[in-house]
LOBA-888115 format. One record per residue (C-alpha): z, x, y; residue in one letter. Coordinates in steps of 0.2 Angstrom, whole numbers, plus 2048, in hexadecimal, padded with zeros to 3 digits. Layout:
% LOBA-888115
ZXYa;...
END
This chain:
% LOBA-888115
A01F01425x;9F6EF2429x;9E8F0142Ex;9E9F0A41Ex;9E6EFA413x;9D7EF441Fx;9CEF0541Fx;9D3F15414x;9D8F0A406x;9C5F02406x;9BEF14406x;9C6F193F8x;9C3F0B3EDx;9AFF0C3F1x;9B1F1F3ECx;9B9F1C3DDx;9AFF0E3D9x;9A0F1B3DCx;9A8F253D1x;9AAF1B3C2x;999F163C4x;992F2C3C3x;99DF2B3B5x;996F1E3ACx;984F223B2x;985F343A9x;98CF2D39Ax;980F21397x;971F2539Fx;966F2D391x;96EF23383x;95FF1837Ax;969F1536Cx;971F05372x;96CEF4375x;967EF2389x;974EE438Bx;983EEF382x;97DEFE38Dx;980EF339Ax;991EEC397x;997EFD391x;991F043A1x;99CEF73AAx;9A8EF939Fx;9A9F0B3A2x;9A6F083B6x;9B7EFF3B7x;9C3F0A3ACx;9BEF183B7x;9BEF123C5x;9D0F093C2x;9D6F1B3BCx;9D1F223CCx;9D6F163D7x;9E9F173D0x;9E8F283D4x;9EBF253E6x;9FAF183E2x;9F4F0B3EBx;9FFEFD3F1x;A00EEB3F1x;A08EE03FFx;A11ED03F6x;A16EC1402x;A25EB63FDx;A29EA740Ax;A3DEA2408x;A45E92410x;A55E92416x;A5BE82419x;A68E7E426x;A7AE7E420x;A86E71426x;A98E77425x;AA4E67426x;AB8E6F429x;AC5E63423x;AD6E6442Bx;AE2E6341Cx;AF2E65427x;B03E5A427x;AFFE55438x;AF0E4D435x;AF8E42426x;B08E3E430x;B01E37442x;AF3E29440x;AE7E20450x;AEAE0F450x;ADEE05443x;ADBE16438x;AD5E13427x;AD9E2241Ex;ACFE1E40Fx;ABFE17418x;AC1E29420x;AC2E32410x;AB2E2940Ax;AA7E2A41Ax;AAAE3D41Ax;AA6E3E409x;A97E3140Dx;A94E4041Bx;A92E4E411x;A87E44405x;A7AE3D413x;A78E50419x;A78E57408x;A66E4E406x;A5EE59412x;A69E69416x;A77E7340Bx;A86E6B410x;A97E7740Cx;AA9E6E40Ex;AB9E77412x;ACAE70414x;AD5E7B41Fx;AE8E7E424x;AF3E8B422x;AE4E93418x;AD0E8D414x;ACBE83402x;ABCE7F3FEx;AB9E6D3FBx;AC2E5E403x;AD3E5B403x;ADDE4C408x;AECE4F402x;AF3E55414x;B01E6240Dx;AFDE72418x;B0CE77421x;B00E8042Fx;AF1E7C439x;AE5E8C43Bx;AD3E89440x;ACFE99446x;AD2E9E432x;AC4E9242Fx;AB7E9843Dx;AB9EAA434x;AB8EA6426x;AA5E9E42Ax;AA3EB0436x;AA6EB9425x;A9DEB0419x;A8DEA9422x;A8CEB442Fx;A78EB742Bx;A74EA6425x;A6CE9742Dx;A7BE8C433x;A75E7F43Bx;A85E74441x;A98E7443Ex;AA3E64439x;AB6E6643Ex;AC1E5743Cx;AD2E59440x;ADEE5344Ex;ADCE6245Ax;AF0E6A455x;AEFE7C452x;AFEE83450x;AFAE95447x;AEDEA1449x;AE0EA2458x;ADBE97464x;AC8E8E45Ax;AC2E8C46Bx;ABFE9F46Cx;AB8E9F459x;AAAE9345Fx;AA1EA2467x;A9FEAC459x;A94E9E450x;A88E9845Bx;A86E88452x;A8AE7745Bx;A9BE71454x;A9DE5F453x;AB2E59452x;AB5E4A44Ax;AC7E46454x;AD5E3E449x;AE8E3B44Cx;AEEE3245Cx;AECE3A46Dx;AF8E2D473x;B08E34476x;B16E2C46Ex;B28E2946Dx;B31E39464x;B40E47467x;B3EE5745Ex;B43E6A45Cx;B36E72463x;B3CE84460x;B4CE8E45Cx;B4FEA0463x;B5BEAA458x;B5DEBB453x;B5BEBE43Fx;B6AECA43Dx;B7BECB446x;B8BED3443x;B9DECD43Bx;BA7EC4446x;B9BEC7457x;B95EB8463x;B81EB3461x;B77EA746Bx;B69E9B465x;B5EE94471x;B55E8046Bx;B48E7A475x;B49E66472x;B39E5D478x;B39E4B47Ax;B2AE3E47Cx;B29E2B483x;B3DE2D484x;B44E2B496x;B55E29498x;B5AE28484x;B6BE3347Fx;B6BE3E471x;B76E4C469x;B72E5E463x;B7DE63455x;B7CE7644Cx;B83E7743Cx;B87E88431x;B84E8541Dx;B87E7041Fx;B95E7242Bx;B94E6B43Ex;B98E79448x;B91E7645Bx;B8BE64464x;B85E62475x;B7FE5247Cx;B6BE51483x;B68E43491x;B55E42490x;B4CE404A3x;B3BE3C4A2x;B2CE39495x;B28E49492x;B38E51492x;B3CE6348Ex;B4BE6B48Dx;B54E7E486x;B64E7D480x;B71E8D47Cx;B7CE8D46Fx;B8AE9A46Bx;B8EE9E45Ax;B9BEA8452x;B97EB3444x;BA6EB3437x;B9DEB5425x;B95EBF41Fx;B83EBD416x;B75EB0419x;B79EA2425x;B71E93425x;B70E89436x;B6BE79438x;B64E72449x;B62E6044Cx;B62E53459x;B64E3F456x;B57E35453x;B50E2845Fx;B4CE1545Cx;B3BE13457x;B35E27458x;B26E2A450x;B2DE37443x;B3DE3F43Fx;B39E4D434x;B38E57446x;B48E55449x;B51E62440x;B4FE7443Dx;B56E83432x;B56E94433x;B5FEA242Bx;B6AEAF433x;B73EC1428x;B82EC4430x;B85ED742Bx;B96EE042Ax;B96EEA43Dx;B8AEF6442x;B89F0843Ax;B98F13446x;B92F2344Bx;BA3F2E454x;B9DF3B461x;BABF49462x;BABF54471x;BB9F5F475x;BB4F5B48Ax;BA7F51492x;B95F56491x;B86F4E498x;B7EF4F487x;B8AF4347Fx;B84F3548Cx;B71F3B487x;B77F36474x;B7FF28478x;B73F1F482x;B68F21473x;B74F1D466x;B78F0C46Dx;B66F0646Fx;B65F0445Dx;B6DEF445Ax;B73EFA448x;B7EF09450x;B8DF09459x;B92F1B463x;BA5F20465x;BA8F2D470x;BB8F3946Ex;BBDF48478x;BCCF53478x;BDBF4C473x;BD5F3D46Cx;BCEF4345Fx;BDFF46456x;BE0F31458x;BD1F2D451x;BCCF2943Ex;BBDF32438x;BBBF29429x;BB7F18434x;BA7F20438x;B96F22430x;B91F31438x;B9CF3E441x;B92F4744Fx;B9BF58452x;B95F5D465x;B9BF6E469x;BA7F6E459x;BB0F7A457x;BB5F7C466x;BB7F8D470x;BC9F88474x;BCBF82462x;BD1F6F468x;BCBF68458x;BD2F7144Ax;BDBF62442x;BCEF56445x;BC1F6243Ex;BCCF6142Cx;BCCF4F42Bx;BB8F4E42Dx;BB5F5D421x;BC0F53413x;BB8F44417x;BA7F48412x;B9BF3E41Ex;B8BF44425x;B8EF4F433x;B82F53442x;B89F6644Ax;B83F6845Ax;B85F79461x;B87F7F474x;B8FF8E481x;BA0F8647Dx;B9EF86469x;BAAF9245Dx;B9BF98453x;BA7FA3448x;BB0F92443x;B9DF8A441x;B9AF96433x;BAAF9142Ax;BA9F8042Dx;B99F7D421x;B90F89416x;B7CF8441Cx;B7CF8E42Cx;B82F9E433x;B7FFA3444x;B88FB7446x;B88FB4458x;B8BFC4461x;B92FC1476x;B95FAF475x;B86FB0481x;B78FA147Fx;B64FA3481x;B57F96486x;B4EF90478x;B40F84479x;B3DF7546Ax;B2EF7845Fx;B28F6C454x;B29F6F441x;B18F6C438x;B1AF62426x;B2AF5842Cx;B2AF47426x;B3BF42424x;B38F35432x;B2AF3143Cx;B26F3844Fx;B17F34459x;B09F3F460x;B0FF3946Fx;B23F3F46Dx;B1EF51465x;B13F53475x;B23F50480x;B2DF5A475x;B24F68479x;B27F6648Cx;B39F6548Ax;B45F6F495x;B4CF7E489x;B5EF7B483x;B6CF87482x;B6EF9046Fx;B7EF9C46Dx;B74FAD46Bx;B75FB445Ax;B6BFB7448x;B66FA6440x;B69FA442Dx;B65F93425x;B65F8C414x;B55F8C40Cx;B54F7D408x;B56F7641Bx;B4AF69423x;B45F6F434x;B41F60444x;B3FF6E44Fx;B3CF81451x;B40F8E45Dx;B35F9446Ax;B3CFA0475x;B33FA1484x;B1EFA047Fx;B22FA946Dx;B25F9B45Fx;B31FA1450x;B36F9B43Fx;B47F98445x;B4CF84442x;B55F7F453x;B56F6D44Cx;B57F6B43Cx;B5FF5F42Ax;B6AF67419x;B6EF5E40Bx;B7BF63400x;B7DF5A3F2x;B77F4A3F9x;B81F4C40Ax;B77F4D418x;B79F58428x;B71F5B438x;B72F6A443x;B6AF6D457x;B6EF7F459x;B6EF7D46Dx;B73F7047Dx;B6CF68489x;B63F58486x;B68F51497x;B5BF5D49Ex;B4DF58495x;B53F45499x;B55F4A4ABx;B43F504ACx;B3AF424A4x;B43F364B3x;B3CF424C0x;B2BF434B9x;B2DF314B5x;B29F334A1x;B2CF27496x;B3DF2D48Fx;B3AF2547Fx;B39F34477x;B48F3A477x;B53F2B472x;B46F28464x;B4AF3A45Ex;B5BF3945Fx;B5DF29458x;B52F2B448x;B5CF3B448x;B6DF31444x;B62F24439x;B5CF3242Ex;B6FF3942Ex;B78F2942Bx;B6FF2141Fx;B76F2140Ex;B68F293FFx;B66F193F2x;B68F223E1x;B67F113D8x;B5DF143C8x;B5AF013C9x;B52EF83D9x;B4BEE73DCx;B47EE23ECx;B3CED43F7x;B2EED8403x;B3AED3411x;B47EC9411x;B41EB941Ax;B30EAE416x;B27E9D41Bx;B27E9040Fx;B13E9240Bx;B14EA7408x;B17EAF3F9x;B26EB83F3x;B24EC83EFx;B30ED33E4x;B31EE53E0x;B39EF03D3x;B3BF023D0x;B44F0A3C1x;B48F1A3BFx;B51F233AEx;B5CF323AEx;B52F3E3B5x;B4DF323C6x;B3CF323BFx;B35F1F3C0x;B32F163AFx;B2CF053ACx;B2DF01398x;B3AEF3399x;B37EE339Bx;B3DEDD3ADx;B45ECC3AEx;B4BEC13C0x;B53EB33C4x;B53EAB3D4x;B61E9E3DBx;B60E8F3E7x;B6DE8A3F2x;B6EE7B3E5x;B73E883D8x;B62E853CEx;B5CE943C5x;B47E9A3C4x;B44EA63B8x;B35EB33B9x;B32EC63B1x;B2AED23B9x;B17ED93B8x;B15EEC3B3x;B0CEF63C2x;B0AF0D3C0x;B1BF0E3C4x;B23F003C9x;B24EEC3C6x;B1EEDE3D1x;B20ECF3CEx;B18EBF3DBx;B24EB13D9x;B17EA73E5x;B1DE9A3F5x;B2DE8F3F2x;B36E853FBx;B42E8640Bx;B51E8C409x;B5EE9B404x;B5DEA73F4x;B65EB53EAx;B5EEBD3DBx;B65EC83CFx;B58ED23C3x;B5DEDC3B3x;B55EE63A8x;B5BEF639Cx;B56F08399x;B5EF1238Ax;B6AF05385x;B72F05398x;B70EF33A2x;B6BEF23B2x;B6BEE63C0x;B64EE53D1x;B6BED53DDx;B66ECF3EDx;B61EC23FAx;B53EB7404x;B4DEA840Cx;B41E9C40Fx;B3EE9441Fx;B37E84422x;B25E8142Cx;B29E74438x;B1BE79442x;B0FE6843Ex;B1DE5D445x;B23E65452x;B11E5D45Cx;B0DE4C457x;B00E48466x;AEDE4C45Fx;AE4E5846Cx;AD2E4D46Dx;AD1E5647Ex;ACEE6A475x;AC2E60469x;AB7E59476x;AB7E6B47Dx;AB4E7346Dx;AA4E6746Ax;A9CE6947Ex;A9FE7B47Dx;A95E7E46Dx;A87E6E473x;A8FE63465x;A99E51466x;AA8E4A466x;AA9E3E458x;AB6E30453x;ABBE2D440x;AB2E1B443x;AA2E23446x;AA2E3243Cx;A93E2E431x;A8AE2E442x;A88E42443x;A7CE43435x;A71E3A441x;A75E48451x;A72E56446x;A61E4C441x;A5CE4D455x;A61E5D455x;A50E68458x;A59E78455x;A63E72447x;A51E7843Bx;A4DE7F42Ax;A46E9342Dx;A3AE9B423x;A3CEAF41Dx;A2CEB8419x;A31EC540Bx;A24ED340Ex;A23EDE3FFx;A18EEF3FAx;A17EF53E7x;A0CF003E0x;9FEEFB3D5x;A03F093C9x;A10F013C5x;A09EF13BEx;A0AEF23ACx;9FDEE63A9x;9F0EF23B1x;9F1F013A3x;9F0EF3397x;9DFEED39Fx;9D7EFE3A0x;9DDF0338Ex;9D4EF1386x;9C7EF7390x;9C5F09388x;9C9F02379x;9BBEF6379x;9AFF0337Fx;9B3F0F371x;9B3F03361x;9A1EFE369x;99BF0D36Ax;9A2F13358x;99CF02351x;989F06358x;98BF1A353x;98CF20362x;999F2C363x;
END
């Protein structure tokens, strides 16, 4: 390029130059008509137009250099979080801090671009010194620097806070991604002092009427040797469990179980607390709540067998690891004993039954309409099968049975299987179908198909009916326990048939929602600082969604105090964003109406409280001083803050960088130009028409 401009360029210019002045030469050169010094200046004239016309012709360029200073930006990072309002050194002045860092951001502003944030459970922008965030996340803060000036010049980082980071990453890991020297100003007390607290409770979120559930609380203690306290539990405001806590030692850690009955059902609220202690330096960390659903009993799934069968443990097993479900096995005679009705899914293995055991049983489950999952075998009475229901018919011929292997279904999507299941599928051992012609509703939803040996077929060999909204299930052959057999001796993961199996009774058992009105929350527990989040569906008489009516909600405290909201339109739905509240246990009920019908849709959440910035109360100067030598900056003190204007001054790398902005245009394209040569034609010609020439 540099070549082209230096030597081509020149060549050019001299020939159109030499051009321009041939031109001007013949046009000129035997006119007497016109004064000498008018020839002249014509001549000139005439020698730059054409020489300018011919140069544009080979669109020249022009190179345009623009020099851009990019100061160094200072980024100051403001802790905003509870801990750092509640736990103060010895001697701290929180306003002279306030002002200094202020003062700070000032002093730097003067010769760098100085941006402030203030960071806790999320980033601001500006100072805050209110000290209301319920978390600590610096590594929120380090991204967001990552993602916003990740091409600029940023010449230092300020971070003041008291080293507690309770959520998100670990900032010391952050501080590699910037390549700038972070320099800490360390507030709060490193100085351990005098305080008992919940440090964490371990609990499960749902459990089941009238069953036994532990919680485990880990109770931390500090400057405290040999003090007594007592952990008490408490259900909706009533003591229900104490134990008494002898604390050995200063730094005293200790996990205590507590058994708890579940007797109510709906939200429970539970209380943890332990006595305060003379002197301690809060007691906000004492106490913790948290929110348990006690559920009416587990969904009951009755596996009937006229005689034992490997098979039923293979469905058992993988029944009972879903912690929802509950598998009762029946054989023979007692299946005249039991009560169908009880369960929520009837599992019919081998039924009928060659020797017709069943026969009485078989009419109380047929009356009963539940969802029914046939299973057929060698031992099956396939001419009772057909009469039992009217989705399948199997005309078997010899009672004989044929190997058949499972294929999967393309376009099934009424639950989800992995890649990594169909693949095992397909290396199943071959079950045992009665041998016969297959005929099968239309409207069936096939899992499975049937290859025999290599040849695959249209033939379902596991498959789903619904009749009128009630579900069925049919596996047209036995012999899962060979295929779980296998897996153990080839030492597979044998995940894939339990999860087969068990999302095979989920699909069956769960009940279809035909409710033309729905409200419901994201999930049914939150933080204290997220947002809830509703949703609402409404359908009209023909179950298509609608959303003309107005949508109204009304939430409820445990204080019995009412928050009124309405519902934003979305395509096909409402949403509505009732934003962060506070701690504690709500219900809801929203109503709206569609062709003079009402209708209302109830239900349930709660709020948990964010204990996290009191459950550490010693400032961590240590991970500072780490954070600052690992990125070659300092360790400051709150007394001496206004100092690190003064270290980023020394700071040789710490510099304002010049961009050169190279630019090419073509001449053609300067307007300015085609105005110069038409003046200058147009000055040639009125003098030549003013002297007669023509």
């Amino acid at each position: 390029m540099n070549s082209f401009f230096a030597g081509t360029s020149i060549l050019y210019f001299i020939g159109c130059l030499c051009l321009g002045i041939l031109y001007a030469w013949l046009l000129y050169r035997s006119n007497k008509n016109l004064d000498k010094k008018l020839k002249y200046g014509l001549t000139a004239v005439r020698i730059i137009a054409v020489a300018a016309i011919a140069w544009l012709l080979f669109a020249p360029l022009i190179k345009t250099l623009n020099y851009h200073l990019d100061k160094p930006l200072i980024i100051i990072g403001q802790d905003n979080s509870l801990s750092v309002g509640q736990v103060k050194a010895a001697g701290f002045d929180q306003k002279l801090y306030e002002q200094n860092l202020k003062a700070l951001y000032d002093k730097l502003s003067d010769k760098y671009e100085v941006k402030a944030y203030n960071f806790s459970d999320s980033v601001g922008d500006d100072f805050n010194f209110k000290n209301q965030g319920k978390l600590t996340d610096a590594s929120a803060f380090f991204q967001k620097i990552r993602d916003e000036y990740t091409n600029r010049n940023v010449g230092a980082i300020i971070l003041t806070t008291d080293g507690i980071f309770n959520h998100g990453g670990n900032p010391l890991y952050s501080i590699n991604q910037i390549n700038s020297p972070v320099y800490t100003i360390a507030l709060g007390d490193s100085i351990p002092k005098r305080d008992i607290l919940i440090s964490n409770v371990n609990y499960n979120d749902i459990v089941y009427l009238d069953d036994d559930f532990t919680i485990e609380v880990q109770v931390q203690a500090f400057q405290s040797d040999r003090e007594n306290t007592a952990l008490t539990v408490s259900q909706n405001g009533a003591k229900v469990e104490q134990q008494s806590i002898v604390i050995t030692g200063n730094s005293f850690v200790k996990t205590v179980s507590v058994k708890l009955h579940a007797g109510k059902i709906g939200v429970q609220k539970y209380t943890v607390q332990v006595g305060a202690l003379p002197n301690e330096i809060t007691t906000k960390n004492n106490s913790q709540t948290f929110y348990v659903e006690v559920i009416d009993g587990r969904q009951k799934v009755l596996l009937a067998a006229a005689a034992p069968h490997p098979d039923l443990g293979v469905l058992r097993e993988a029944i009972s690891l879903n912690k929802h479900y509950e598998a009762k096995l029946a054989l023979a005679d007692d299946l005249n004993a039991i009560d169908p009705s009880k369960f929520d899914l009837i599992v019919l293995y081998q039924l009928p039954d060659a020797q017709n055991i069943s026969a009485s049983f078989l009419q109380k489950v047929t009356a009963l309409k539940k969802p029914i999952w046939y299973i057929l075998g060698a031992q099956s009475n396939v001419n009772a099968f057909n009469q039992l229901q009217n989705q399948v018919n199997l005309s078997a011929a010899s009672g004989s049975v044929q190997e058949v292997y499972p294929d999967f279904a393309n376009g099934f999507t009424s639950f989800n299987l992995s890649e990594e299941d169909k693949r095992q599928f397909s290396g199943f051992d071959p079950l045992l179908m009665p041998f016969g012609r297959l005929t099968v509703n239309a409207s069936a939803t096939p899992v499975f198909n049937q290859r025999i040996g290599k040849v695959s077929t249209q033939q379902p060999l596991l498959f789903f009916t619904n009749d009128n909204g009630l579900k069925a299930g049919y596996l047209m052959g036995e012999g899962l326990w060979r295929s779980k057999l296998s897996a153990a001796e080839n030492e597979i993961e044998q995940s894939s048939i339990n999860n087969l199996i068990s999302q095979t009774v989920q699909y069956l058992s769960v009940k279809d929602d035909k409710r033309r009105f729905k409200v419901f929350t994201s999930k049914s527990a939150y933080d204290e600082n997220e947002s809830i989040q509703f949703n609402g569906t409404l359908y009209n008489e023909s179950y298509q969604p609608v959303n003309e009516p107005e949508v109204n909600l009304q939430i409820k405290n445990d204080a019995g105090k009412l928050f009124n909201y309405v519902f934003s339109k979305t395509d096909k739905g409402y949403l509505l964003d009732a934003g962060a509240i506070p701690a504690g246990n709500y219900s809801y009920v929203a109503s709206t109406s569609l062709g003079g019908q009402k209708f209302t849709a109830a239900g349930s959440f709660y709020v948990n409280a964010l204990i996290a910035e009191y459950q550490q109360t010693t400032a961590n100067h240590q991970l500072l001083n780490t954070i600052s030598k690992q990125s070659n900056g300092r360790l400051f003190m709150p007394a001496d803050l206004l100092k690190i204007a003064d270290e980023i001054l020394k700071n040789e790398n710490i510099k304002t960088i010049s961009y050169e902005d190279r630019k090419y245009d073509e001449l053609i394209n300067l307007k300015w130009l085609f105005g110069l040569i038409l003046i200058l034609l147009s000055v040639e010609w009125f003098l030549r028409k003013r002297n007669g020439e023509l």
